[in-house]
N, C-alpha and C positions, 0 to 999 in steps of 0.2 A: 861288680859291687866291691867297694872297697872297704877293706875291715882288718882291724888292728886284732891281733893273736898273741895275748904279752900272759905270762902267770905261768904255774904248773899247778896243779891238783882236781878238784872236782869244777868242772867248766862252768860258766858262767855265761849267757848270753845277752847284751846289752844293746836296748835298742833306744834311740835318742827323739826327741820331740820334733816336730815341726819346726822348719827354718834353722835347725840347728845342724851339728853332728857332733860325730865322736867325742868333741871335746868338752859335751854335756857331763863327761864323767872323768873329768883329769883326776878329778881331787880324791873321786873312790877308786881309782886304777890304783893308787901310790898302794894304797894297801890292801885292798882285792888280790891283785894280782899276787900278796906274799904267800896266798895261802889257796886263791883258786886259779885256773885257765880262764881267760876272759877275752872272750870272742865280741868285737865291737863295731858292727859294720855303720857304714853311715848310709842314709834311706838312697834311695834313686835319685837325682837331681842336686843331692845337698852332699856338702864335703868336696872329697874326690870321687865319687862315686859318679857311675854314669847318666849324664840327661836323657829323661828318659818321657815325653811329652804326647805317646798317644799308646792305646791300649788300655788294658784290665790295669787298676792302679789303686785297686780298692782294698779293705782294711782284710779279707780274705786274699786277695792275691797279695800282699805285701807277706801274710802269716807264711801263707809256700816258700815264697820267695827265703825267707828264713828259715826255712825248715829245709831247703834243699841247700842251703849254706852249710848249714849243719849234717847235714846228708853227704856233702862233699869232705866235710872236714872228719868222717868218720865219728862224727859223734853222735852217740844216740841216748844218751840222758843227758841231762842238762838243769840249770835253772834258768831264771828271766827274771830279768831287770828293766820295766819299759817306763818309761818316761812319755806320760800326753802322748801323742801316737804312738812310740814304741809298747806302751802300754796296749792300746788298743788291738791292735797289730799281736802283741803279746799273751792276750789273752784269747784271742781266738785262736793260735799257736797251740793252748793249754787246753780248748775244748777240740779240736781237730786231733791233737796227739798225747791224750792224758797220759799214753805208758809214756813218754819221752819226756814231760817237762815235769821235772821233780818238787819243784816250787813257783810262786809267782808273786813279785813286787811292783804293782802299781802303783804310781805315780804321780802326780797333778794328771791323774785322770779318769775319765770316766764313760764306764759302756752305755749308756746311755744314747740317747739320737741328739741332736743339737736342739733348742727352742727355734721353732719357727723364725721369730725376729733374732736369735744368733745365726743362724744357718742365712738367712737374708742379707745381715750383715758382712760375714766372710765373702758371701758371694759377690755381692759388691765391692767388695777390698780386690777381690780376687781379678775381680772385672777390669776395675782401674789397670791395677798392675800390666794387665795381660794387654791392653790396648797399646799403654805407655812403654811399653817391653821396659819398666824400670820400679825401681821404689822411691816415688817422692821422699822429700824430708817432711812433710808431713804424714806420711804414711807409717814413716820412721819411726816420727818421737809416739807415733800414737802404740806402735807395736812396742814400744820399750817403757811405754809406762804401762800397760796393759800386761806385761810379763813379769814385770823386775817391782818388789812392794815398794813405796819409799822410803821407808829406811836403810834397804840394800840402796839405792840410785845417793841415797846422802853417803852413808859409812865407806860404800866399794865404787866409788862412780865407774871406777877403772873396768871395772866389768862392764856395767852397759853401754860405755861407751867402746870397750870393744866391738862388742855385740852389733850397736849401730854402725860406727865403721864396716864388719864384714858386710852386712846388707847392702850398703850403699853398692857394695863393689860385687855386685854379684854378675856373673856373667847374663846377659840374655838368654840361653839356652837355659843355662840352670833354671832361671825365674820362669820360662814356658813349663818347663815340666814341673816346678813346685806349684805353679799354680792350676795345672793338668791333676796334681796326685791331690792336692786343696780341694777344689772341686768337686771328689772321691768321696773324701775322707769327713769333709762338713758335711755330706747329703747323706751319711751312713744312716743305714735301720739301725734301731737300739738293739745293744744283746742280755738289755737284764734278762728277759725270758731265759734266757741260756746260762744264767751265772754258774746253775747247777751241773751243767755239764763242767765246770773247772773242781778238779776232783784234788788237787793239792795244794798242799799248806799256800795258804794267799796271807800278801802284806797292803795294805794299805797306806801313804801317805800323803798327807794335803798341808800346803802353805795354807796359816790361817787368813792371808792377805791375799788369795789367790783368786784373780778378777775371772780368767776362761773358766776355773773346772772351781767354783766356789764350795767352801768345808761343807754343805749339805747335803751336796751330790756325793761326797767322798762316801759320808754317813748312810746317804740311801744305800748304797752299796752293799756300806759294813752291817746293815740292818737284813741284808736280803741273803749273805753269805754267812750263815752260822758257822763261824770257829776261826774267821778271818781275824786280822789284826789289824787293830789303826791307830795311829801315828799324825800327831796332827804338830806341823813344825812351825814354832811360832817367830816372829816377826818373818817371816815370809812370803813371797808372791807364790808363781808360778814356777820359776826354775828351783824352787826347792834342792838341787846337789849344788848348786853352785854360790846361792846366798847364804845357806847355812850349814853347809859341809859340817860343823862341829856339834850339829843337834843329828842328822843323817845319817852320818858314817854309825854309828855307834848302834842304831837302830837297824840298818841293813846287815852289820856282821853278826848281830846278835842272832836276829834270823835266821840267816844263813846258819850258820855255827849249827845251831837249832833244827832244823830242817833238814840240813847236807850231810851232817853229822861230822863237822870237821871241829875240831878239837884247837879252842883259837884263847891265847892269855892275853886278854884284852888291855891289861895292866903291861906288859911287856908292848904295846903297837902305838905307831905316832898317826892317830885317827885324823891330822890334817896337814 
């Protein structure tokens, strides 16, 4: 697994969405990193990390999977930072090991199960893919309007068209196992039943433009977890760190600060 280790102080562990990696979070590292340890691994098949296309690949085996990263790195309290699967993944992290993870910020996402006709749908994406060992340019522009609001794709195009760039060019191995751990992660049981097992300070955030994890689901959540916090980031989709870094940043140090008890002059930091 491969994973970035940049920052010094109270650790920080950062887990990145589906189809992405690490560099889900350039824009929070600049300043993260001045004030925490920021551990950043990128999932199984995606980044540089290794393809990994049969076995246990589920939103429980991903949570070990991180916790024995952490296990390795000597760290045994921490925060979390999950983003749409990291989220996922993050939170069940938090019910598995409440004395270790000192806080938790979710992301465009939600522990819920998928809707039937969503969960039908990925699978069929996922189907496609997996025959063609590729990702059409239809398949493309559908994943990047389905992530990115339009107003990000007008203001930043330069982002989603990186974004579609890397896909195009994604290895075949990579795309067997992202669509092995898809598979997984869309057929998941829901974990509200469980929320109360997550016994510290939780953040909430959701793009008000966010087509997978839409603002309702975000609210069932903050409705179900009394004393959580939520944060709802406007003109944005789905990648919420990367469209609107300058509503974000400011929302996740606060917490943090808050929760970590790290003592941060907000007034003194260049939040993008």
């Amino acid at each position: 697994m491969h994973y970035l280790d940049q920052g010094e102080g109270f650790p920080l562990l950062l887990g990145h969405s589906f189809l992405w990696d690490c560099r889900v979070w350039d824009t929070q590292l600049r300043f993260l990193s001045q004030h925490f340890r920021c551990i950043v691994p990128d999932l199984w098949s995606h980044g540089r990390s290794q393809p990994i296309a049969d076995g246990d690949l589920s939103v429980e085996r991903l949570a070990e999977d991180h916790h024995l990263l952490m296990q390795q790195l000597g760290i045994d309290r921490y925060s979390v930072l999950g983003m749409s699967t990291g989220g996922l993944w993050g939170a069940k992290l938090a019910m598995l090991y409440p004395d270790e993870v000192a806080s938790l910020a979710l992301i465009s996402c939600y522990l819920g199960s998928e809707t039937e006709e969503g969960e039908e749908d990925y699978l069929t994406l996922l189907n496609v893919v997996e025959q063609l060992k590729s990702l059409p340019t239809r398949v493309v522009d559908s994943i990047v309007d389905i992530l990115f609001s339009p107003e990000t794709q007008l203001a930043n195009p330069a982002l989603s068209e990186t974004f579609r760039f890397d896909l195009m060019f994604l290895e075949p191995e990579q795309l067997s196992g992202i669509t092995a751990m898809g598979k997984q992660v869309f057929q998941r049981e829901s974990m509200l039943d469980q929320l109360s097992d997550i016994r510290c300070p939780t953040l909430m955030l959701s793009g008000e433009h966010d087509i997978p994890r839409p603002q309702s689901e975000i609210e069932e959540m903050h409705r179900l977890m009394p004393g959580s916090q939520l944060a709802i980031i406007r003109q944005a989709g789905h990648m919420v760190t990367l469209e609107q870094p300058e509503q974000v940043n400011p929302v996740l140090i606060n917490f943090l600060a808050s929760t970590d008890g790290v003592d941060i002059d907000l007034s003194q930091m260049d939040l993008i």
